[in-house]
PLY file of the C-alpha trace (Angstrom):
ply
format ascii 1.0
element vertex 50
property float x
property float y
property float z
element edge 49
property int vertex1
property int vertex2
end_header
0.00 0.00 0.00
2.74 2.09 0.63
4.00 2.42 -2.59
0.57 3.39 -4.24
0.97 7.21 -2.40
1.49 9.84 -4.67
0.33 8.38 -7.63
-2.73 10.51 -7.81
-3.11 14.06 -7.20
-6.76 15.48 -7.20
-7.48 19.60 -8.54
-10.16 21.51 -9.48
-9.90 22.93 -13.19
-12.44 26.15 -14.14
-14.96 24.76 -16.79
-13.56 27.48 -19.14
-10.29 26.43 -18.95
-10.55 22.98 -19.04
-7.87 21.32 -21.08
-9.80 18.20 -21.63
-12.31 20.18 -23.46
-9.81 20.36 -26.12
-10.00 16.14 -26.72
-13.94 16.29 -26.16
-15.72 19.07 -27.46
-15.79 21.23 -30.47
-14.28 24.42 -29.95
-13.20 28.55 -31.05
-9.58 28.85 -31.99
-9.13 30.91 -28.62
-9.97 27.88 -26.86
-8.20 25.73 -28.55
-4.61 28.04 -27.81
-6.21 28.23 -24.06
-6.33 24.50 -23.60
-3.22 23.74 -25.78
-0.78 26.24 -23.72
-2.28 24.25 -20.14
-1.33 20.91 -21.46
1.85 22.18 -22.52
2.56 24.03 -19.15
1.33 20.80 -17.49
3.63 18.42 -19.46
6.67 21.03 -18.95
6.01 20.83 -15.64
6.06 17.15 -15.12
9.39 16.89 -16.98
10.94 19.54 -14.23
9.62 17.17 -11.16
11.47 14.30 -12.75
0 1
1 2
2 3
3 4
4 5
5 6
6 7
7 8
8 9
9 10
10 11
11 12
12 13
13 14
14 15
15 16
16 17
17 18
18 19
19 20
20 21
21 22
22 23
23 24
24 25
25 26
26 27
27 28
28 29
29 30
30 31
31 32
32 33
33 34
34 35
35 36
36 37
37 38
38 39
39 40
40 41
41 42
42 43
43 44
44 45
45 46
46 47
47 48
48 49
């Protein structure tokens, strides 16, 4: 059990910005930039913690 901690981490994401709208929904080229510049951030940031 002790090795399963960490694995997950839980946030809360504002509908508007929700980067997962950009694999599920149709959407306006401003969203689009929006949710592609979180994912990057996101990814960038997982490649710093490692």
């Amino acid at each position: 059990m002790s090795q399963l901690q960490k694995i997950v981490a839980l946030s809360t994401t504002e509908a508007d910005k929700n980067p997962a709208d950009m694999l599920t929904k149709v959407l306006i080229i401003d969203k689009l930039k929006l949710c592609s510049s979180s994912v990057e951030s996101l990814l960038e940031s997982r490649s710093i913690e490692k």
